[in-house]
C-alpha positions, 0 to 999 in steps of 0.5 A: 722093289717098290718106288718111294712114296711119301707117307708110306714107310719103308720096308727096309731099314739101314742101321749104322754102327759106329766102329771105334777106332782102337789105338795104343797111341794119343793124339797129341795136343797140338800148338797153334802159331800163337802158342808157339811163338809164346812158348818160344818166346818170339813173334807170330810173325817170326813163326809164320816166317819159319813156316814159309822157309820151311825151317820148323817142323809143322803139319797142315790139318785142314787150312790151319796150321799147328805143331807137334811139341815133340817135333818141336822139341827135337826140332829145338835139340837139332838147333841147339848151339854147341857149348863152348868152354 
C-alpha cells in the first residue's frame, strides 16, 4: 500500500450506502415553548417555570426544549380537577 500523493488517484475507492431506518412508529410533531404555552393559553414564562420545577413532561433534543402533545395530553389528564355536583 502506497503513500497518498497529489495528483495520483486512488486504487481503492470507499462507497458508502445509506441505510434506511424502518419503523412502524412516526415522529411526533414536537411543541416549542411558545407553542405550548399558547396552546395552554398562559405565559412562556409560566412554562419555563414548570420546566424548571420540573412539573410538565418535556424532552431535551440538543439545547432546545420541546413537548411530546400526547405526554402533554395525559400530562393535562393526570391534573385534571375532579367535578364536583
Amino acid at each position: 500500500m502506497g503513500c497518498w500523493q497529489p495528483g495520483r488517484s486512488s486504487q481503492t475507492t470507499t462507497t458508502t450506502t445509506e441505510h434506511a431506518v424502518t419503523t412502524t412508529e412516526t415522529v411526533p410533531h414536537l411543541l416549542t415553548i411558545d407553542q405550548l404555552a399558547e396552546q395552554l393559553g398562559i405565559t412562556t414564562r409560566h412554562v419555563r417555570r414548570l420546566i424548571a420545577e420540573r412539573r410538565v413532561p418535556y424532552l431535551k433534543v440538543g439545547r432546545f426544549v420541546r413537548f411530546d402533545p400526547a405526554e402533554i395530553a395525559g400530562w393535562l389528564d393526570q391534573h385534571r380537577a375532579a367535578r364536583l355536583r
